[in-house]
VOMI-684682 format. One record per atom (N, C-alpha, C, O): residue number from 1; atom name; x, z, y; residue in three letters. Coordinates in steps of 0.1 Angstrom, whole numbers, plus 5000, padded with zeros to 4 digits. Each point is the difference from the previous one (the first is absolute). Layout:
NUM	CA	X	Z	Y	ALA
...
***
This chain:
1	N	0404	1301	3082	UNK
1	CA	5007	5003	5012	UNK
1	C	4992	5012	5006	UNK
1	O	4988	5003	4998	UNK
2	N	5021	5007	5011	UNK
2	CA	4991	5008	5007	UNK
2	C	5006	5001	5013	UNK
2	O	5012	5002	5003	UNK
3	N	4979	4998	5006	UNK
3	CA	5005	5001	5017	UNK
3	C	4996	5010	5005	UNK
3	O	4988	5002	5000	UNK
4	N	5019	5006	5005	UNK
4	CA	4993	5009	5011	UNK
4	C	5002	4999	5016	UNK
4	O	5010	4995	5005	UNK
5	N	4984	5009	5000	UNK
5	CA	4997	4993	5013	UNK
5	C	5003	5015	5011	UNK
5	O	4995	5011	4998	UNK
6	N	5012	4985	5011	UNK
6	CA	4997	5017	5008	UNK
6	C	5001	4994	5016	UNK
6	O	5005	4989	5003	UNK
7	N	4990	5019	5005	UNK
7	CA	4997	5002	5016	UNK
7	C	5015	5003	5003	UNK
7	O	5006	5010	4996	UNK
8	N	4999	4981	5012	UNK
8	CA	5015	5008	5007	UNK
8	C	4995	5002	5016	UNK
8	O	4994	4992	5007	UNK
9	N	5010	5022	4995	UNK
9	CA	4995	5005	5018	UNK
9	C	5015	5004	5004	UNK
9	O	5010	5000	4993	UNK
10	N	4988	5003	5018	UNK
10	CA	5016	5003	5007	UNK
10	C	5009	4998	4996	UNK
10	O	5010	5008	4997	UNK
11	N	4990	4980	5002	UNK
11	CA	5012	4990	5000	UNK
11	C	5007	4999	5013	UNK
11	O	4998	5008	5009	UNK
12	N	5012	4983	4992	UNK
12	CA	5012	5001	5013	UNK
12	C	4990	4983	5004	UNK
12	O	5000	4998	5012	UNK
13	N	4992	4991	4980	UNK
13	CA	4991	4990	5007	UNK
13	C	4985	5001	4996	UNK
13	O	4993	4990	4996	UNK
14	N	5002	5026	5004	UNK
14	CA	4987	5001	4994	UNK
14	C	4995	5002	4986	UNK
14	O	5006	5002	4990	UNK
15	N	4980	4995	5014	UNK
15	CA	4991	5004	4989	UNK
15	C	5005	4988	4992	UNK
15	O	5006	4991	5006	UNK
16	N	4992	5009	4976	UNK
16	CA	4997	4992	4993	UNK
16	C	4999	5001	4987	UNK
16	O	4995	5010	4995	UNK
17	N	5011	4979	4998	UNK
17	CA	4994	5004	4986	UNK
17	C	5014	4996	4989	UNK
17	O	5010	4993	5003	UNK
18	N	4988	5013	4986	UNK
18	CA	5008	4995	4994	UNK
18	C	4997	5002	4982	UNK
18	O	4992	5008	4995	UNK
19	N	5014	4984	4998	UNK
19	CA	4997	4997	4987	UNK
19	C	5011	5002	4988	UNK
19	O	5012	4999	5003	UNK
20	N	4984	5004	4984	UNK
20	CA	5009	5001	4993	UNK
20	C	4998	4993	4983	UNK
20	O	4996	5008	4991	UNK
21	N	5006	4985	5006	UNK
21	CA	4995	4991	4986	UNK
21	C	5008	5008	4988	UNK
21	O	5009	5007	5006	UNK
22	N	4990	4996	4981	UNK
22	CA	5003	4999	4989	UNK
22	C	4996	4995	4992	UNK
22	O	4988	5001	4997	UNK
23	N	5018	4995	4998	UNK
23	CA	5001	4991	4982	UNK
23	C	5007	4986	5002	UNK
23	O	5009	4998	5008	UNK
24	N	4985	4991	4980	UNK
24	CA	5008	4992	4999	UNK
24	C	4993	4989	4999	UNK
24	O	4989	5001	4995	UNK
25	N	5016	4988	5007	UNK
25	CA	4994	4980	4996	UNK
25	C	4990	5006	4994	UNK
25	O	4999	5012	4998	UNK
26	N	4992	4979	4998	UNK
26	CA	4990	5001	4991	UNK
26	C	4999	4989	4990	UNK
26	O	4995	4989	5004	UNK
27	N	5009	5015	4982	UNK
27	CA	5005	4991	4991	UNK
27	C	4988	4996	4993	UNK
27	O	4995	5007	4992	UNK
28	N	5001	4982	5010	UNK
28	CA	4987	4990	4995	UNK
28	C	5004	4992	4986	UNK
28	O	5004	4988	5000	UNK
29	N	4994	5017	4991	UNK
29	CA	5000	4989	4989	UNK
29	C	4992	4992	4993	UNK
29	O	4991	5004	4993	UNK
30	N	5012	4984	5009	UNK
30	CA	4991	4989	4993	UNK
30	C	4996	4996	4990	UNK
30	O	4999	4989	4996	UNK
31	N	4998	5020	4998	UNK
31	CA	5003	4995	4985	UNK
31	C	5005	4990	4991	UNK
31	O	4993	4991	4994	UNK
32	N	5023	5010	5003	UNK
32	CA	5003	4992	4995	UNK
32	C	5005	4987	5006	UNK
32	O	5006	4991	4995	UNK
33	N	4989	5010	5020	UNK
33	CA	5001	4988	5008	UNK
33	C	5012	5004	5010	UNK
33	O	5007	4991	5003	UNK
34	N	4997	5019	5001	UNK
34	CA	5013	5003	5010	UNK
34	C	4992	5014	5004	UNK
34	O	4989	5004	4997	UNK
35	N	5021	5001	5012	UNK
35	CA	4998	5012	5007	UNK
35	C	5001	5001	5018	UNK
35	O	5011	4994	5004	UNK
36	N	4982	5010	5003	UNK
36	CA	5004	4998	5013	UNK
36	C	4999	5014	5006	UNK
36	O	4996	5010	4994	UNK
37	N	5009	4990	5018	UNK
37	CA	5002	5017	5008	UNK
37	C	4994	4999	5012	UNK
37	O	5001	4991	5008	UNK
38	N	4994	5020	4994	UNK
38	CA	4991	4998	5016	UNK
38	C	5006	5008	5007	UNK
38	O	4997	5012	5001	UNK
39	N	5011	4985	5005	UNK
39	CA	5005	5007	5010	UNK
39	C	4999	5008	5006	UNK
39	O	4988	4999	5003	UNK
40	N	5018	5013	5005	UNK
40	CA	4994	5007	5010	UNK
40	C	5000	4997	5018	UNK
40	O	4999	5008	5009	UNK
41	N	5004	4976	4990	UNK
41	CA	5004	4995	5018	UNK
41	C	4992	4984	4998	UNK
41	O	4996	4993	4991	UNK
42	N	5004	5004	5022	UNK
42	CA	4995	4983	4998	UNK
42	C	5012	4997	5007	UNK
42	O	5009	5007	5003	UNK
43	N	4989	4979	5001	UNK
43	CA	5007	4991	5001	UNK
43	C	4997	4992	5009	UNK
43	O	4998	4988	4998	UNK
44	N	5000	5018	5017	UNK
44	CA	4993	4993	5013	UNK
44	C	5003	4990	5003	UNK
44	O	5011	4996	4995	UNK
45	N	4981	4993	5015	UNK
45	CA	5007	4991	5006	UNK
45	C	5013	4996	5007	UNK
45	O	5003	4989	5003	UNK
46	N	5003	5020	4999	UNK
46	CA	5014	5005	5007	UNK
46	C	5009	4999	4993	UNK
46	O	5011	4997	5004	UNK
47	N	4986	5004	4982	UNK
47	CA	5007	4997	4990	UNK
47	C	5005	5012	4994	UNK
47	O	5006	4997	4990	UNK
48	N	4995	5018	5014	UNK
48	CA	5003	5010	5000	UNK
48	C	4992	5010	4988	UNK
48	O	4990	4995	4995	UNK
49	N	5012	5014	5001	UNK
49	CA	4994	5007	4988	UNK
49	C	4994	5012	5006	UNK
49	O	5009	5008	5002	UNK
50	N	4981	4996	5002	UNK
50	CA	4993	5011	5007	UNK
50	C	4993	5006	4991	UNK
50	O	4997	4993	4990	UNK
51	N	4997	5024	5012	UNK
51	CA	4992	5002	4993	UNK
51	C	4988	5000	5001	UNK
51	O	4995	4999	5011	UNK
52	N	4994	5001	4974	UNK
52	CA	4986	4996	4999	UNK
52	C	4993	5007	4999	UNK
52	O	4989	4999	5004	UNK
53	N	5017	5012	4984	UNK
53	CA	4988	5007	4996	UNK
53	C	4997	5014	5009	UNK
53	O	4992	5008	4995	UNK
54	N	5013	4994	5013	UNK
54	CA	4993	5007	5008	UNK
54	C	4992	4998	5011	UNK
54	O	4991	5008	5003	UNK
55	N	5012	4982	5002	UNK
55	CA	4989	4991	5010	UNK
55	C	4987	4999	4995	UNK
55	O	4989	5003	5004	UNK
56	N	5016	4990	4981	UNK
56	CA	4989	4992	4990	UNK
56	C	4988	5011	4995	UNK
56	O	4988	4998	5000	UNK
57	N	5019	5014	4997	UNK
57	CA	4993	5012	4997	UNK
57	C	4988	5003	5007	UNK
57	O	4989	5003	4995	UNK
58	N	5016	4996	5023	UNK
58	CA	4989	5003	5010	UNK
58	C	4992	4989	5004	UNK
58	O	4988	5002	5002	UNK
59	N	5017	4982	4999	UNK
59	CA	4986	4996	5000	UNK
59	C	4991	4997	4982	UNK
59	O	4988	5000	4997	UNK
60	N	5021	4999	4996	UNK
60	CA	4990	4997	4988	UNK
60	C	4990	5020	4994	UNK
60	O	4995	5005	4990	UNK
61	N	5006	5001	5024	UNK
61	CA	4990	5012	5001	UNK
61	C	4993	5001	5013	UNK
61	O	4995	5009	5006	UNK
62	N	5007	4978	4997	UNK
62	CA	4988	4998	5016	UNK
62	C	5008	5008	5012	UNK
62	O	4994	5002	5011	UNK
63	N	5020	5003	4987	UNK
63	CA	5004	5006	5011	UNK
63	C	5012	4991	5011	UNK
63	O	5011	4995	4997	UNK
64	N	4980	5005	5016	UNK
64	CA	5003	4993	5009	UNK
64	C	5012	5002	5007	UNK
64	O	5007	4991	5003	UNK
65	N	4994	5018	4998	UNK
65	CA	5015	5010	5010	UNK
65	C	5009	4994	4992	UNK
65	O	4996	4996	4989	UNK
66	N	5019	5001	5016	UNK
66	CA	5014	5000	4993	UNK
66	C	5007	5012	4997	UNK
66	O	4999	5010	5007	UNK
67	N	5007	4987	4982	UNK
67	CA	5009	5019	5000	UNK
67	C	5003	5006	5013	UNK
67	O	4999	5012	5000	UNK
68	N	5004	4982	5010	UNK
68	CA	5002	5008	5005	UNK
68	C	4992	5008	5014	UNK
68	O	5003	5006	5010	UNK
69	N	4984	4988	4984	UNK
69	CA	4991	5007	5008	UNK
69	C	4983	5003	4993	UNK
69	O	4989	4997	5004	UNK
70	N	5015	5008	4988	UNK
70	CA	4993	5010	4989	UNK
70	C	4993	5009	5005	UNK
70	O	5006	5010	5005	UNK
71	N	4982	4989	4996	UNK
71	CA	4992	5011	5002	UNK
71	C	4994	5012	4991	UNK
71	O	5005	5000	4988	UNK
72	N	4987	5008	5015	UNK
72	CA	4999	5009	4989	UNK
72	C	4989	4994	4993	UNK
72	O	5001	4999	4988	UNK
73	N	4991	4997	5016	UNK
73	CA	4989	4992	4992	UNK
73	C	5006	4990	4987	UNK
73	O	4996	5001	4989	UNK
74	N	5013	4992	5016	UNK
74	CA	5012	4993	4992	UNK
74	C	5004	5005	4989	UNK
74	O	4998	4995	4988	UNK
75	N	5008	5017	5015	UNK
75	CA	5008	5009	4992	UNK
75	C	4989	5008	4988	UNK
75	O	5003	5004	4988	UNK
76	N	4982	4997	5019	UNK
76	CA	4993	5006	4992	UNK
76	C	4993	4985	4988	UNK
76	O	4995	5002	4990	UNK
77	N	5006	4986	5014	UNK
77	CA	4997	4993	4995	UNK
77	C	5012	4997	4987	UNK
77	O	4998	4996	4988	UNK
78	N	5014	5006	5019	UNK
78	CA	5009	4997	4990	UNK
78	C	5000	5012	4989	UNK
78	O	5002	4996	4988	UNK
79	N	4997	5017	5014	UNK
79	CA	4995	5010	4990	UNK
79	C	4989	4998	4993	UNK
79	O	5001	5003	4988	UNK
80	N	4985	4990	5016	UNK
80	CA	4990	5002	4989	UNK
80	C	5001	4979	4993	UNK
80	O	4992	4994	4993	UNK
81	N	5016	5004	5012	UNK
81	CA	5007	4984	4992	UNK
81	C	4999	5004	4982	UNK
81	O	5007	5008	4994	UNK
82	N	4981	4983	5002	UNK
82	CA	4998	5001	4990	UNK
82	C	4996	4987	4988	UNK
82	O	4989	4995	5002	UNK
83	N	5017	5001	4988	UNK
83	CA	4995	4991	4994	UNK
83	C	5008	4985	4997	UNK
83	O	5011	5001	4995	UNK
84	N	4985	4988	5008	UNK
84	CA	5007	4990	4999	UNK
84	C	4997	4984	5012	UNK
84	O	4989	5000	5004	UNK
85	N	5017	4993	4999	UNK
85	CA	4993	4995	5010	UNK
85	C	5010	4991	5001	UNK
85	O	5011	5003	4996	UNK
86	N	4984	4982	5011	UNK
86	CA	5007	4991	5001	UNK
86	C	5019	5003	5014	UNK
86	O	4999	5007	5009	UNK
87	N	5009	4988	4989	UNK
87	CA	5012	5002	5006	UNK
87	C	4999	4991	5013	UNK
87	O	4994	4989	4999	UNK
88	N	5009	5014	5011	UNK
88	CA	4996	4992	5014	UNK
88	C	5007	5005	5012	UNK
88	O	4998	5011	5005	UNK
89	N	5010	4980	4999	UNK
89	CA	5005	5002	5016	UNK
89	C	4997	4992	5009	UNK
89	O	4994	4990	4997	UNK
90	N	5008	5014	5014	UNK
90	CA	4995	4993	5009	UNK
90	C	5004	4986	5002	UNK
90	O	4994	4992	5008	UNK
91	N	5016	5004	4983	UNK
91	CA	5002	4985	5001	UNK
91	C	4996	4994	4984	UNK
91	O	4993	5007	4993	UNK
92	N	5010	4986	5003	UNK
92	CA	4996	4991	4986	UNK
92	C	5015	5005	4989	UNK
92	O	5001	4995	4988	UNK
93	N	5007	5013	5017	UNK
93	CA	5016	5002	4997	UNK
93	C	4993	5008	4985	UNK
93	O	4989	5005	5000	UNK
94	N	5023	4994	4987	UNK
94	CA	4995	5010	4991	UNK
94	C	5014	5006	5000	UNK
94	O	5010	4997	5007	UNK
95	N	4989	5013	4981	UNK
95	CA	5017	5001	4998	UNK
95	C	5007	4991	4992	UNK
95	O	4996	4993	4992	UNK
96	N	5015	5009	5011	UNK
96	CA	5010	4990	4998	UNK
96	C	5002	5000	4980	UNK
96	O	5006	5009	4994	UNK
97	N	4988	4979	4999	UNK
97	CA	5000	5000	4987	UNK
97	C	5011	4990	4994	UNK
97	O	5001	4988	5003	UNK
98	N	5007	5017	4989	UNK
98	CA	5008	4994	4996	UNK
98	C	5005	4999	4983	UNK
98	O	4992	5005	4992	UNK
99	N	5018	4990	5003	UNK
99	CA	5004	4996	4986	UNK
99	C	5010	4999	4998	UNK
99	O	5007	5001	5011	UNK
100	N	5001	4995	4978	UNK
100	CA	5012	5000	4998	UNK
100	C	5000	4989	4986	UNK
100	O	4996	5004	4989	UNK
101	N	5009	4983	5014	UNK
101	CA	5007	4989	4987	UNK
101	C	5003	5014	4991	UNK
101	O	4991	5003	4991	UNK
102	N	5017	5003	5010	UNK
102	CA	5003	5008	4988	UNK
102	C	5005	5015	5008	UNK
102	O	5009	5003	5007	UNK
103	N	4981	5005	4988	UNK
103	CA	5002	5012	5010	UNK
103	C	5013	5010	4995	UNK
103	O	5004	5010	5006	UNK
104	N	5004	4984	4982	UNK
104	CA	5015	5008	5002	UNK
104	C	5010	4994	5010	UNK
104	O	5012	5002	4998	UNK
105	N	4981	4988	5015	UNK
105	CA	5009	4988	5004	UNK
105	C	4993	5004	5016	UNK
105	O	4991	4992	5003	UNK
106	N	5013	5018	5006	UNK
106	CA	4991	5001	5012	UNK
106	C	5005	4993	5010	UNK
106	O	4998	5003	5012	UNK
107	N	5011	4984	4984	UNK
107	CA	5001	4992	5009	UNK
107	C	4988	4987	5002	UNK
107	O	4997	4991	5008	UNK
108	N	4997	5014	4976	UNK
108	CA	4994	4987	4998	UNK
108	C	4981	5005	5007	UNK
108	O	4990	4995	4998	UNK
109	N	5012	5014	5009	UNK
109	CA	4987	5002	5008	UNK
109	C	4995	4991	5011	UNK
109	O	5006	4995	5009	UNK
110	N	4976	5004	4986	UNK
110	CA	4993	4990	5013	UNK
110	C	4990	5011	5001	UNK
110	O	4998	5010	4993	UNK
111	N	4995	4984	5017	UNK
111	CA	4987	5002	5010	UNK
111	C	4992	4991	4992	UNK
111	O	5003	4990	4994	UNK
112	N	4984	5015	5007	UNK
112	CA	4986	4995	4994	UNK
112	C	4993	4999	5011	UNK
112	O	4998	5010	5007	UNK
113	N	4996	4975	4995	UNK
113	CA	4985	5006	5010	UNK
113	C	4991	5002	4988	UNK
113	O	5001	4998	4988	UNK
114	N	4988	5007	5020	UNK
114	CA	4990	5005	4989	UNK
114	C	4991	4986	4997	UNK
114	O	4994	5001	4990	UNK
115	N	5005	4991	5014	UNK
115	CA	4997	4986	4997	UNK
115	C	5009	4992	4990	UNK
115	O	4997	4988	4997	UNK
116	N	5013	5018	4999	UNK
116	CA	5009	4987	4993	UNK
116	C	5000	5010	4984	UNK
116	O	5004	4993	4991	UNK
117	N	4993	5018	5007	UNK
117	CA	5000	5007	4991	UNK
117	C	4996	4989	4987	UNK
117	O	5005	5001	4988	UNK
118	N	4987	4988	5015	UNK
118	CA	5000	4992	4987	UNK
118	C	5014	4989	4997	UNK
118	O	5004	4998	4989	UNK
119	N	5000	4997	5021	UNK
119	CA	5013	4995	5002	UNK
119	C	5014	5004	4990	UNK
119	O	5008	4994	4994	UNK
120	N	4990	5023	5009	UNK
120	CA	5009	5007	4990	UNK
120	C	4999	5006	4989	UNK
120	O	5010	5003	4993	UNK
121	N	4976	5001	5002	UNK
121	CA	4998	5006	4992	UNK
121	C	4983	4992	4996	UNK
121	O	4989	5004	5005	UNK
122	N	5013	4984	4984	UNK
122	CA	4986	4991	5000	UNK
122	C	4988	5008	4996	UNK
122	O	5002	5010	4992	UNK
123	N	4986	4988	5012	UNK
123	CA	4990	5006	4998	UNK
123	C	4996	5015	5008	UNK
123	O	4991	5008	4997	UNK
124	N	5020	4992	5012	UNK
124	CA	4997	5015	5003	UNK
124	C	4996	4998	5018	UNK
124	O	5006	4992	5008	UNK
125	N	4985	5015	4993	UNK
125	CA	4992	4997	5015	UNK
125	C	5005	5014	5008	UNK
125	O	4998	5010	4993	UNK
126	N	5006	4990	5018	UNK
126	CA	4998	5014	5009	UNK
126	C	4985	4998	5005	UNK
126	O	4994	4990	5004	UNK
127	N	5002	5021	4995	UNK
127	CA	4983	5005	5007	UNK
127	C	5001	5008	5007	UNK
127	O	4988	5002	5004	UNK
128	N	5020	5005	5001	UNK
128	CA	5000	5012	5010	UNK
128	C	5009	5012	4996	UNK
128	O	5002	5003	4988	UNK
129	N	5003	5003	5021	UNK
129	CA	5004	5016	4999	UNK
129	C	4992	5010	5005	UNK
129	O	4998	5000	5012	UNK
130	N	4997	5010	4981	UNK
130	CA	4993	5013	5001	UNK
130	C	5007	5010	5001	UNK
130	O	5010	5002	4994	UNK
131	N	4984	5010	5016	UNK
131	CA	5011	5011	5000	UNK
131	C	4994	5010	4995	UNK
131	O	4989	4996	4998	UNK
132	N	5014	5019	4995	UNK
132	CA	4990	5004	4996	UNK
132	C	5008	5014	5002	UNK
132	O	5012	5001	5001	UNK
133	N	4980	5011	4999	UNK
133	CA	5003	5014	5007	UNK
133	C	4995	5005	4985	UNK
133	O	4988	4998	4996	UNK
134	N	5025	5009	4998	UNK
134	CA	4999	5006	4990	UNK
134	C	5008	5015	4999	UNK
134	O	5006	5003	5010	UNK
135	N	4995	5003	4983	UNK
135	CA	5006	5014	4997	UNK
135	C	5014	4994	4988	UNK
135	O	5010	5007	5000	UNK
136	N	4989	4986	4996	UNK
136	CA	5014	4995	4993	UNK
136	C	5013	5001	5004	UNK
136	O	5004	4998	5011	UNK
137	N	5004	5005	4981	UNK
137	CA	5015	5001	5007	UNK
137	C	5003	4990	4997	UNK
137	O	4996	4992	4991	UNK
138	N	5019	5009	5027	UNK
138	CA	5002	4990	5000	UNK
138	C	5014	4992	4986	UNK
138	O	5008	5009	4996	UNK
139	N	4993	4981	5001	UNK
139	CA	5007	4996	4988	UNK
139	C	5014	4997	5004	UNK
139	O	5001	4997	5011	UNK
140	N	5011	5003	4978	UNK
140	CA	5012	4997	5002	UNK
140	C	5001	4991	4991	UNK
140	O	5009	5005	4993	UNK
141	N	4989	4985	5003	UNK
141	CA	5004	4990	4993	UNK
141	C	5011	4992	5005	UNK
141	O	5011	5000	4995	UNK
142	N	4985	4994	5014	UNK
142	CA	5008	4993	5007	UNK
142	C	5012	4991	4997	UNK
142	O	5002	4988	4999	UNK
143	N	5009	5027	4999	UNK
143	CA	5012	5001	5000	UNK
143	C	5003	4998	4986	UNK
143	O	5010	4995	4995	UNK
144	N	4980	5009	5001	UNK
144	CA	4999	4999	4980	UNK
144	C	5005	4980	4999	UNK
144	O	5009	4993	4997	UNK
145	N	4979	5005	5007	UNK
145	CA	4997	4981	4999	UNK
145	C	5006	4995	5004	UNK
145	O	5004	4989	4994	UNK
146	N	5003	5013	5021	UNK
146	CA	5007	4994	5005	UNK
146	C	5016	5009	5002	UNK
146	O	5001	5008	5010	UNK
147	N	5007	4991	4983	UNK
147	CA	5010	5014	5000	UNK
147	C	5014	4999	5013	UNK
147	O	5004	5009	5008	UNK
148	N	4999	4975	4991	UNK
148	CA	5003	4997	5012	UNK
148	C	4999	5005	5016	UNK
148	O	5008	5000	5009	UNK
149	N	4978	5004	4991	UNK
149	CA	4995	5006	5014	UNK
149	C	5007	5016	5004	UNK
149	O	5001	5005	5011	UNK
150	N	5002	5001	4977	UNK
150	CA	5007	5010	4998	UNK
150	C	5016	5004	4998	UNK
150	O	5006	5009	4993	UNK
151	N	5000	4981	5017	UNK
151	CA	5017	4998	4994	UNK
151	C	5006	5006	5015	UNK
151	O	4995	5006	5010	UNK
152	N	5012	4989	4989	UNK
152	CA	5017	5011	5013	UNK
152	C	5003	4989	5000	UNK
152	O	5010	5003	5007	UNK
153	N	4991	4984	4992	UNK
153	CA	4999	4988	5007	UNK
153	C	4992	5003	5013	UNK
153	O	4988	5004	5001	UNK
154	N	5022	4992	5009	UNK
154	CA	5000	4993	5014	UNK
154	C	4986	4991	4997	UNK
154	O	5000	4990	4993	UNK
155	N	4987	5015	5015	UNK
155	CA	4988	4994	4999	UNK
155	C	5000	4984	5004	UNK
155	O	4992	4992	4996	UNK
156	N	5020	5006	5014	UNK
156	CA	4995	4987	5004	UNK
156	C	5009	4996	4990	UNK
156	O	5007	4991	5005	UNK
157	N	4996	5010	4987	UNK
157	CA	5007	4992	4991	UNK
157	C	4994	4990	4987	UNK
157	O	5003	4989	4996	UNK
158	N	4984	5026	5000	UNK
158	CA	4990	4997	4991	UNK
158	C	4992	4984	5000	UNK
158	O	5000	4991	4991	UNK
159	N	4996	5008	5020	UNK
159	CA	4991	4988	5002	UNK
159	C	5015	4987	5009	UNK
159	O	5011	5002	5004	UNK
160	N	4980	4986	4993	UNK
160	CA	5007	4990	5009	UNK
160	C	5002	5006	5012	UNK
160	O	4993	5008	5006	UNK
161	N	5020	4986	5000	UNK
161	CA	5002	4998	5012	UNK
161	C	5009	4991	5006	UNK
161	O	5005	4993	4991	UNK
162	N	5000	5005	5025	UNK
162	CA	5008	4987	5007	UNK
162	C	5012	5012	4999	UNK
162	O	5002	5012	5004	UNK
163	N	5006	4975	4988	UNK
163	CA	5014	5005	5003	UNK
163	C	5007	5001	5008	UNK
163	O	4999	4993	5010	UNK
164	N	5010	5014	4988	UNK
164	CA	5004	5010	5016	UNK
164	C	5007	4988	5010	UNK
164	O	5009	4992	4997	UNK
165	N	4983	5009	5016	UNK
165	CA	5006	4991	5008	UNK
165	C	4987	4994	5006	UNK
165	O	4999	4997	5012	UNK
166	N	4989	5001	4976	UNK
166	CA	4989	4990	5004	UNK
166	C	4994	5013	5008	UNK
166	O	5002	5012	4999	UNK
167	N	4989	4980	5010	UNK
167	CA	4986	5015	5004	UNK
167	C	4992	4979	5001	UNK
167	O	5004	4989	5001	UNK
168	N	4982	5019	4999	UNK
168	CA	4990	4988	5001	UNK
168	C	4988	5011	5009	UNK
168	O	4999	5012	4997	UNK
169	N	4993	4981	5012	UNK
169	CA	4995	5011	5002	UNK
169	C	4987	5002	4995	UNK
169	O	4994	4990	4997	UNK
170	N	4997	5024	5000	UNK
170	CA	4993	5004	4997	UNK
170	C	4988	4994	4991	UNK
170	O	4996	5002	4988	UNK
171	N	5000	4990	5022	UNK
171	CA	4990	4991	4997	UNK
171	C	5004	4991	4988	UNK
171	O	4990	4999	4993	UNK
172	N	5021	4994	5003	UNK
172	CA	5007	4987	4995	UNK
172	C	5000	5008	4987	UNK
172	O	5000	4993	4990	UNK
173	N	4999	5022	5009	UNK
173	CA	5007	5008	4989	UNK
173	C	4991	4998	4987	UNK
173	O	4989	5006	5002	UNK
174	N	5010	4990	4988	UNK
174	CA	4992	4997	4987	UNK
174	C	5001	5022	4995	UNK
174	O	5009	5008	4999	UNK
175	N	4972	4994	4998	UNK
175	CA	5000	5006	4996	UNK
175	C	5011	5008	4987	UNK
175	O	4995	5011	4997	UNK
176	N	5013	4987	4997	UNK
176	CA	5010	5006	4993	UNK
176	C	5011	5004	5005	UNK
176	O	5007	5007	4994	UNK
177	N	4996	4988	5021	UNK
177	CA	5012	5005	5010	UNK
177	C	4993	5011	5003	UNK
177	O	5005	5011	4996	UNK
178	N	4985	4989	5008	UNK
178	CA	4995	5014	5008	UNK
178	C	4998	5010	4992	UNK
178	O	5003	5010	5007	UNK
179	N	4991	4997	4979	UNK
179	CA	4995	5008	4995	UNK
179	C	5011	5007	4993	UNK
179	O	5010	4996	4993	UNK
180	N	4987	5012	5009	UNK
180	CA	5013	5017	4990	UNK
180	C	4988	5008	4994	UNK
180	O	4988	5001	5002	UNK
181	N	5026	5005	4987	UNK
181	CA	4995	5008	4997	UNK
181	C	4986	5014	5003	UNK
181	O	4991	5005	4993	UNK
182	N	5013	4996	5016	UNK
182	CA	4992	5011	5009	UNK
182	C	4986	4995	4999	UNK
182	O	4991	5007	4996	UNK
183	N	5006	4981	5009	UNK
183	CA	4988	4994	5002	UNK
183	C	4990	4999	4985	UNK
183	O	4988	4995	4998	UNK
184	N	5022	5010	4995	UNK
184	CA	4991	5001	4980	UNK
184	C	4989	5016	5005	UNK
184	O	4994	5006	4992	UNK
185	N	5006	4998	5019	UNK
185	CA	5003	5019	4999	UNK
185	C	4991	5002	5017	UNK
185	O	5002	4993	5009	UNK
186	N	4992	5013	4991	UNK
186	CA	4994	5009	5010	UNK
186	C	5014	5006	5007	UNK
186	O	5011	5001	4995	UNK
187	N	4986	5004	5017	UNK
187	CA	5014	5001	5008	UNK
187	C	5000	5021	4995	UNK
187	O	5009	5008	5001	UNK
188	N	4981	4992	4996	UNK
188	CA	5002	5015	4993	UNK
188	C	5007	5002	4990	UNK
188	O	5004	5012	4998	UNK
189	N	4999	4977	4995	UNK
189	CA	5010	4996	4987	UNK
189	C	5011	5002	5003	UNK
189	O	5007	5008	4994	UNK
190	N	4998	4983	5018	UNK
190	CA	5015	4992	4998	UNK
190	C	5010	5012	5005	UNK
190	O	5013	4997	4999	UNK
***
């Protein structure tokens, strides 16, 4: 992924900040044992799909301010950002990791907590996510592995949803109602 981060001033409600992601999931393979994708959003208490890795970026680099009050100290921290280092927000939230029964089938998508990883795939432990600041481009696979993410299909069509008539609200919604396509993708992508 790559984010860039910028200072917004003379705005029509002020100073602030704003952000821009590129790339895509992050395709984890297990050898042999399944494959999972790390998302580029979590999956709050709200029930709602928000983004992470830009938050995540600033405190897992000791920076206290929120995007949208970025100082230059900040901004000089986020330029000499170097190396590799554990992933961390201010709450216990990671990104949103998920799988697929059979990934030519993207109705058949779940949610992983990072605790149940032996549940679905035996012998395999989550230990953590690390972020790491490298000079690498960013990759298109994606669309390769998953080709479906790439169609002229009506997005909400792709994944489950309540047929027309139902609404349930927000909360009630099983992670596979809520996620589209878009959410495989940095919003610099879509």
């Amino acid at each position: 992924m790559e984010i860039s981060y910028s200072k917004v001033t003379h705005s029509l409600i002020g100073n602030g900040g704003a952000t821009r992601l590129y790339g895509e999931a992050l395709i984890l393979d297990l050898g042999g044992k399944g494959t999972v994708y790390i998302l580029p959003i979590q999956h709050d208490p709200n029930n709602s799909l928000t983004q992470v890795y830009e938050d995540g970026v600033l405190t897992s680099f000791g920076i206290k301010n929120s995007i949208g009050s970025l100082s230059e100290a900040d901004f000089a921290t986020l330029r000499d950002a170097t190396g590799r280092r554990p992933f961390k927000l201010k709450t216990s939230r990671l990104p949103v990791i998920v799988s697929f029964k059979s990934e030519t089938d993207p109705k058949t998508i779940f949610e992983i907590q990072p605790g149940e990883f032996g549940r679905y795939f035996p012998g395999v432990r989550f230990t953590g996510l690390d972020i790491e600041i490298t000079t690498d481009r960013i990759t298109y696979k994606l669309r390769e592995r998953l080709p479906w993410l790439d169609t002229t299909v009506a997005p909400r069509k792709i994944f489950p949803r309540n047929p027309p008539g139902v609404l349930r609200p927000l909360r009630e919604l099983p992670f596979s109602y809520m996620v589209t396509p878009a959410d495989f993708f940095g919003d610099g992508n879509r």
